[in-house]
C-alpha positions as CSV (number, residue, x, y, z in Angstrom):
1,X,146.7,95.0,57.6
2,X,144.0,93.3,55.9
3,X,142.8,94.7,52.5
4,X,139.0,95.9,51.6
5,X,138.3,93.7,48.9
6,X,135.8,90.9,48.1
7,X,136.5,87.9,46.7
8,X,133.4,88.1,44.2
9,X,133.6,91.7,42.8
10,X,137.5,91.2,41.4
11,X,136.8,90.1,38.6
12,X,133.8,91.8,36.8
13,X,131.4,88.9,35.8
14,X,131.8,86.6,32.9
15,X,129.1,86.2,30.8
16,X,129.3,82.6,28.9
17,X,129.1,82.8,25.2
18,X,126.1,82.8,22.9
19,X,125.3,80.3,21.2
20,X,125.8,80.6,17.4
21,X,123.7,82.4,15.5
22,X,123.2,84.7,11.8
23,X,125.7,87.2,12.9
24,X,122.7,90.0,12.9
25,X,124.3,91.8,16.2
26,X,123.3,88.9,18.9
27,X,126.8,87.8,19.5
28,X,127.8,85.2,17.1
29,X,129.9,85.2,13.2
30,X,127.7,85.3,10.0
31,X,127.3,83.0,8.4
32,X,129.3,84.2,5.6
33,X,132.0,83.8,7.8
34,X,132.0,80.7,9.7
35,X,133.2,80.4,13.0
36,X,136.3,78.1,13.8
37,X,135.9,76.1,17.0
38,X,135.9,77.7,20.3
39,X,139.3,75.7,21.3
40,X,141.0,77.3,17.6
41,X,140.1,81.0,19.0
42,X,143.5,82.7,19.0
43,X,144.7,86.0,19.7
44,X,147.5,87.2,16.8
45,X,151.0,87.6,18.3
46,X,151.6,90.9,16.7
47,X,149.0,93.1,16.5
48,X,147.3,94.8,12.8
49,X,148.8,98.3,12.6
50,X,146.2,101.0,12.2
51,X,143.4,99.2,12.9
52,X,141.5,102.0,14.7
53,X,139.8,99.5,17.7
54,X,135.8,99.6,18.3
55,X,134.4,101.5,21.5
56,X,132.7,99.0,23.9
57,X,131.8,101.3,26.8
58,X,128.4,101.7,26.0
59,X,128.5,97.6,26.9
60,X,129.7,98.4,30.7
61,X,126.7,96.5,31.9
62,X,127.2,93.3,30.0
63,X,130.6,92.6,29.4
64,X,132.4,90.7,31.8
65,X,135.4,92.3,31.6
66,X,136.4,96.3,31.5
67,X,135.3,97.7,28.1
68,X,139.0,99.0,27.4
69,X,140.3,95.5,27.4
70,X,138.0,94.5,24.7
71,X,139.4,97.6,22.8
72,X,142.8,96.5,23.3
73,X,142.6,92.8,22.7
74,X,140.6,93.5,19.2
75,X,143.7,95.1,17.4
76,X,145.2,91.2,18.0
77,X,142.1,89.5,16.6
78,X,143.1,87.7,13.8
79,X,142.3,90.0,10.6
80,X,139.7,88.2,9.0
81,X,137.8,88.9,12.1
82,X,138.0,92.7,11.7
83,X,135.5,93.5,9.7
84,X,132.7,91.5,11.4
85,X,130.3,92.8,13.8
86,X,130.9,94.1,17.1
87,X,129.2,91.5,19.0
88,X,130.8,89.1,17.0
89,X,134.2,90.3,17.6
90,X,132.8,90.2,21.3
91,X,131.6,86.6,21.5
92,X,135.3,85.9,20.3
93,X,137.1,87.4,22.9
94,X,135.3,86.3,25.3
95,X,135.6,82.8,24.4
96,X,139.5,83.4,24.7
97,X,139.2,84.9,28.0
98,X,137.0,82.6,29.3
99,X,139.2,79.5,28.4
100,X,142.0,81.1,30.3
101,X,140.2,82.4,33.8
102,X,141.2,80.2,36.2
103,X,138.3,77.5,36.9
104,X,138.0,78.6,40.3
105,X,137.6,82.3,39.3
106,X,134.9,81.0,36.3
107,X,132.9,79.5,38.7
108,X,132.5,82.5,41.4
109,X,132.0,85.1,38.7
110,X,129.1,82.7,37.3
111,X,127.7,82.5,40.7
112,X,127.6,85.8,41.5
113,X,126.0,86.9,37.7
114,X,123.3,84.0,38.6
115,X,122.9,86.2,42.1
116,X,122.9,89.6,40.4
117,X,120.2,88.3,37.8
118,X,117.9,86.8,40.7
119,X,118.2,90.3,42.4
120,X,117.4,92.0,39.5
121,X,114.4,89.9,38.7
122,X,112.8,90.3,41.9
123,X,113.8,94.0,43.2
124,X,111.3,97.1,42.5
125,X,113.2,99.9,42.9
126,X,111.9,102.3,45.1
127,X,113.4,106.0,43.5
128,X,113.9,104.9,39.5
129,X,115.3,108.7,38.8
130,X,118.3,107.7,40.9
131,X,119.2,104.9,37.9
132,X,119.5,107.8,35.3
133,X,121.7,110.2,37.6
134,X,120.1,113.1,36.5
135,X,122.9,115.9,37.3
136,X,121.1,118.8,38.1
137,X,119.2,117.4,40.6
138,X,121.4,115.3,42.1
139,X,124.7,117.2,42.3
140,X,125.2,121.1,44.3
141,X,125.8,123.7,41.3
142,X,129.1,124.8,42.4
143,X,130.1,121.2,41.5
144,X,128.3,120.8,38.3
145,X,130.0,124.6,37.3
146,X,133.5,123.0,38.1
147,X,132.9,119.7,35.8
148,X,131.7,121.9,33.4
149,X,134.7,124.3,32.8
150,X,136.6,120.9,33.3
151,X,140.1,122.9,34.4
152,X,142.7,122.1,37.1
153,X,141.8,125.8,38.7
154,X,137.8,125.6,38.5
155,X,138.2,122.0,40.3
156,X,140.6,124.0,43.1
157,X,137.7,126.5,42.7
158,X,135.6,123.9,45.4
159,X,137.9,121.9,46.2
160,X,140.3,121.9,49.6
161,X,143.2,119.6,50.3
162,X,143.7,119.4,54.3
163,X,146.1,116.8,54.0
164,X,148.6,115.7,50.4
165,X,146.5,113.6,48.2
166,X,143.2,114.2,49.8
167,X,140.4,116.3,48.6
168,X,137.2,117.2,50.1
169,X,134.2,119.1,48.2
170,X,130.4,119.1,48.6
171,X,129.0,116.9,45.8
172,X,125.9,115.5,46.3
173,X,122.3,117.7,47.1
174,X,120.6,117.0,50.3
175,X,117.7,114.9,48.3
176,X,120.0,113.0,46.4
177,X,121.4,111.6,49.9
178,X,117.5,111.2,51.0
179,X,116.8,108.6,47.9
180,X,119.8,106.9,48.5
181,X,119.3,106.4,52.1
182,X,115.8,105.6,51.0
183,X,116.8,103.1,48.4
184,X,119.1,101.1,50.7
185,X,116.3,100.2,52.8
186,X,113.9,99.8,50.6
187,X,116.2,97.0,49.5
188,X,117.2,95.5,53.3
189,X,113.7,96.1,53.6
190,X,113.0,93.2,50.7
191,X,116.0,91.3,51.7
192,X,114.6,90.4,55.3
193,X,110.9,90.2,53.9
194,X,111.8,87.6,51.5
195,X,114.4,85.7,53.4
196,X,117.5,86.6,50.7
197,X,120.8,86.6,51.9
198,X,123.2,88.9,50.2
199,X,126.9,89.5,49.8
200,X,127.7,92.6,51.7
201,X,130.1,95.4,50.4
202,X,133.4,93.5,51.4
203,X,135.3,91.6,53.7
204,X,135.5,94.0,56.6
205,X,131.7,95.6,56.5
206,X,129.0,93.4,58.3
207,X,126.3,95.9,57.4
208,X,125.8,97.8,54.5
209,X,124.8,97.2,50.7
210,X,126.6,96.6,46.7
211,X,124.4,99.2,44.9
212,X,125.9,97.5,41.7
213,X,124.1,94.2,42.8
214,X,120.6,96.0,42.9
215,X,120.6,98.0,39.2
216,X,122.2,100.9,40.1
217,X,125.8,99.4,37.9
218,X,125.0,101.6,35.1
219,X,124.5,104.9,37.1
220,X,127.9,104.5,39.1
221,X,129.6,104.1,36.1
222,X,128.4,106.9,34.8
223,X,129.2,109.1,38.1
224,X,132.9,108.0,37.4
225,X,133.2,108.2,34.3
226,X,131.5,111.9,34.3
227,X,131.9,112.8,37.6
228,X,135.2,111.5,39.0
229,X,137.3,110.6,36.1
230,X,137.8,113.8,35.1
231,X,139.3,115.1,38.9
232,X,141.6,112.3,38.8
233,X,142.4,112.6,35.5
234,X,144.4,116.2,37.0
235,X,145.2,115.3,40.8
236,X,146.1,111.5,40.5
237,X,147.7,110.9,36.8
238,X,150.6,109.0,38.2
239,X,148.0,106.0,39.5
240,X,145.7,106.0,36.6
241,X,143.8,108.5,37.3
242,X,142.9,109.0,33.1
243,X,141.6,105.7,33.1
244,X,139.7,104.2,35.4
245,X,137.4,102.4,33.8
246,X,136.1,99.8,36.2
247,X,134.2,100.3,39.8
248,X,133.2,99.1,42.8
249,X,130.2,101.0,44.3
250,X,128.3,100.5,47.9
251,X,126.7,101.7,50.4
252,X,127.9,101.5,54.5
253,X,126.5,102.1,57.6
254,X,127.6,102.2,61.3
255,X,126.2,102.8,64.2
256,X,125.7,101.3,67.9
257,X,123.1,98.4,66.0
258,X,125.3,98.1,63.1
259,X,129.4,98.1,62.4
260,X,130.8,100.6,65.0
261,X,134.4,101.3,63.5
262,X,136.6,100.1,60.6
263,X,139.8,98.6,60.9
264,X,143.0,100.1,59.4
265,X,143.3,99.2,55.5
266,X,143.8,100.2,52.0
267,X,141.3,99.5,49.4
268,X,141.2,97.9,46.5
269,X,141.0,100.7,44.3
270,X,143.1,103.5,42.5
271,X,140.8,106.0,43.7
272,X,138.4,105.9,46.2
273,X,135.2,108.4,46.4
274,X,133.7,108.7,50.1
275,X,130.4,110.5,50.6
276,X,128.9,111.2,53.7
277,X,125.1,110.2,53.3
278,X,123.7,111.2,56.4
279,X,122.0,110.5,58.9
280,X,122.5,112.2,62.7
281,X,125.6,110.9,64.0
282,X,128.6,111.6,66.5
283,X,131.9,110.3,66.0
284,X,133.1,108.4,62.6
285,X,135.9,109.5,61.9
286,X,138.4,109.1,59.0
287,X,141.7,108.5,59.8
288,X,144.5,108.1,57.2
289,X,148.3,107.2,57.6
290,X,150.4,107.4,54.2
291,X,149.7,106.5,50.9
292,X,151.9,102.6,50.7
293,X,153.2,100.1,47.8
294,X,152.5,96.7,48.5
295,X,155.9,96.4,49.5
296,X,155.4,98.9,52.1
297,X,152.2,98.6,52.9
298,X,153.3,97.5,57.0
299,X,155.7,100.4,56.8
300,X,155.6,102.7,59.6
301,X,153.9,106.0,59.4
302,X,155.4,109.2,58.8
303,X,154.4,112.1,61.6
304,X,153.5,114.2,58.6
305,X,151.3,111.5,56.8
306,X,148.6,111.2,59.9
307,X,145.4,113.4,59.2
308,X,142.0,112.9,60.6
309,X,138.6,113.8,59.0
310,X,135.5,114.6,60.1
311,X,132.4,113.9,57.8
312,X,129.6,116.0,56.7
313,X,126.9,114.7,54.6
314,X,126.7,115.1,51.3
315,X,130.4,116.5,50.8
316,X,133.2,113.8,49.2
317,X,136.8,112.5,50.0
318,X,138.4,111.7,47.3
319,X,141.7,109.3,47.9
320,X,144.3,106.8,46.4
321,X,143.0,103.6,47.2
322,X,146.5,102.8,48.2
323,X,146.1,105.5,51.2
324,X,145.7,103.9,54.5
325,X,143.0,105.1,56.7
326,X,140.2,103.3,58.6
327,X,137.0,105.1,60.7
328,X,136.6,105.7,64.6
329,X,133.9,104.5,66.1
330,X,130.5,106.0,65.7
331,X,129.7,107.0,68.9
332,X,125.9,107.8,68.5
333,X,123.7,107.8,65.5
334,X,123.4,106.3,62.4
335,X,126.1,107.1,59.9
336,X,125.6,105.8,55.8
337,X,128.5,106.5,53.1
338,X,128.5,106.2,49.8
339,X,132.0,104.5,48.4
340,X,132.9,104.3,45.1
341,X,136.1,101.9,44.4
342,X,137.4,103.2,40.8
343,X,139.6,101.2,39.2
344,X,142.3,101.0,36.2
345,X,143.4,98.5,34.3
346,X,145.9,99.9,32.4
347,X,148.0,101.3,35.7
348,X,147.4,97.7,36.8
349,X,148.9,95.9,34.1
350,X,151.6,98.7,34.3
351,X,152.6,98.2,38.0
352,X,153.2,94.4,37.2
353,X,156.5,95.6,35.4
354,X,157.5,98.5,37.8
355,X,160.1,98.0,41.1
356,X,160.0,102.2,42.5
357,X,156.8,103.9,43.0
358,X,158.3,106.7,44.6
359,X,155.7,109.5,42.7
360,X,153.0,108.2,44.7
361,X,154.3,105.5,47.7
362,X,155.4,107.5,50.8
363,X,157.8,105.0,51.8
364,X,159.3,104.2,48.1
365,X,160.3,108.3,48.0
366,X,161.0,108.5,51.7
367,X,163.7,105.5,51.1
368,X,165.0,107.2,47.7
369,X,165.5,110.4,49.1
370,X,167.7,108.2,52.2
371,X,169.5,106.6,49.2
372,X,169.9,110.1,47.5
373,X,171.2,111.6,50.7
374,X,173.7,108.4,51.4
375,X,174.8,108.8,48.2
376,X,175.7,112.7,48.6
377,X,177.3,112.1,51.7
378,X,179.9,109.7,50.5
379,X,180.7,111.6,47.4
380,X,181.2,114.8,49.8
381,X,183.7,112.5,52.0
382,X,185.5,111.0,48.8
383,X,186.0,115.0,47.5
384,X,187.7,115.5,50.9
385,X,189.7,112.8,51.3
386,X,191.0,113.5,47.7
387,X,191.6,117.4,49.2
388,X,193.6,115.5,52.0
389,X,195.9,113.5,50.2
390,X,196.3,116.4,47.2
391,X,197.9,118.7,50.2
């Protein structure tokens, strides 16, 4: 089983450091405060209690790492270094978690920010109201309504679950998938007229387009952390669902003159948003088979676990990344989805130091509950051998 991830979008890019400067908000100390050399930048062991931590989100774009590790890295910044400016503070951290990427890793993240920038430069975006996301006229109103009361029962309000763990709603308005579509090849549609070759979505996709890679970073962050965060936040708490804070966002398309099918897989995500785009299409469909560990992730499936999905454009699946699943062939048409990878790095860092993940891994609770039963079983047979020998 091979997993959807590329080698290029794991790490989110690493910007080098500024040069040093007046300390007036470009990313470098005052001078006031002088800066030690890079190779002295050091993280305190301990960190300051109280210190109540800067907010970095509104940096999603341009830091190279999630904005929540920047929050949590600053309360170990050595104290001195508190009370200077945010970029500052920034420029230092980064330093730090620059000199400890691995060299391969530094070098592929500074490619792919050198390809991002050339896109960027060169691309004219075709719809430039789909890089603001505005809500009402991109999302249906029985979604907006949901979001807006924000509660476990208006979300159930439009939301059905065929299957444990997955959720299917309508989300997106039939011109919102129009731009899209339209979007994505007005960008192919530069990519073959100027001869650029781009990284496509991820290891198993041939076809099909990293909407991050083209300017539309800031938007998808946005639909996750407006938009998404707050479903998981209630239906997938136990894998992070409170804070994602990191994505992966793309657009693929199958059909006879493009990838047919995908192959079974998990993704590299803690939650996954599918939405069907469009076009006119036959066939396609989702399959999944359990939500699996990494220890399990080979482990046979359940009978109860396999559910099949048919797509209609412009409603959503939402899933744990860590559900398999893969897509029949599409059979006639053109199909396009919209996939959102959302990602925590908190859970990650948490799941280094955990053995049973038995609230969310099929196979961790289907081999507790074995153990539970075992377990039952000889304490029954130990009570009646004591009954025996009593009489």
């Amino acid at each position: 089983m091979s997993v959807d991830a590329s080698p290029t979008d794991r790490f989110k890019q690493f910007r080098p450091p500024s040069p040093a400067s007046n300390g007036n908000g470009n990313g470098a100390l005052s001078a006031a405060s002088p800066a030690p050399a890079r190779a002295a930048h050091r993280l305190r062991l301990n960190p300051t209690d109280h210190h109540e931590p800067d907010s970095y989100e509104d940096l999603q774009s341009q830091l190279d790492f999630s904005p929540m590790l920047f929050s949590s890295l600053e309360r170990y910044l050595p104290p001195p270094l508190l009370a200077l400016s945010r970029d500052a503070k920034v420029d230092y951290m980064r330093d730090i978690l620059l000199r400890y990427s691995p060299e391969g890793e530094r070098t592929r993240v500074l490619r792919h920010r050198e390809y991002r920038q050339k896109i960027l430069a060169n691309y004219k975006p075709l719809h430039r109201e789909l890089y603001s996301l505005h809500a009402a006229s991109f999302f249906v109103p029985s979604f907006l309504r949901a979001l807006k009361e924000n509660t476990e029962e208006s979300f159930r309000s439009i939301i059905t679950e065929p299957s444990p763990g997955i959720y299917v709603f309508e989300m997106l308005q039939s011109r919102a998938c129009e731009m899209l579509l339209d979007e994505v090849e007005n960008f192919e549609r530069w990519v073959h007229d100027t001869n650029f070759r781009i990284m496509r979505p991820n290891t198993m996709n041939r076809y099909g387009v990293v909407l991050d890679d083209f300017g539309l970073e800031t938007m998808l962050a946005r639909m996750m952390d407006d938009f998404v965060r707050p479903i998981a936040r209630v239906f997938y708490p136990e894998v992070g669902g409170s804070t994602l804070d990191s994505h992966h966002g793309f657009v693929v398309e199958y059909g006879m003159d493009r990838d047919v099918e995908l192959g079974f897989h998990v993704d590299d995500s803690e939650v996954t948003l599918n939405v069907c785009l469009g076009e006119q299409f036959s066939g396609g469909e989702l399959f999944f088979r359990g939500v699996r560990c990494d220890k399990h992730v080979n482990s046979e499936t359940q009978q109860e676990e396999s559910f099949d999905y048919a797509h209609t454009p412009g409603h959503a699946v939402l899933h744990r990344g860590r559900h398999r699943h893969g897509a029949r062939a599409t059979t006639s048409g053109h199909r396009a989805n919209l996939i959102l990878w959302c990602r925590s790095s908190v859970f990650r860092e948490l799941k280094k130091y955990q053995t049973d993940f038995s609230s969310w891994c099929g196979e961790c609770l289907r081999t507790k509950r074995v153990r539970h039963q075992s377990s039952l079983a000889s304490t029954k047979l130990e009570l009646m051998r004591r009954e025996r020998r009593a009489a």
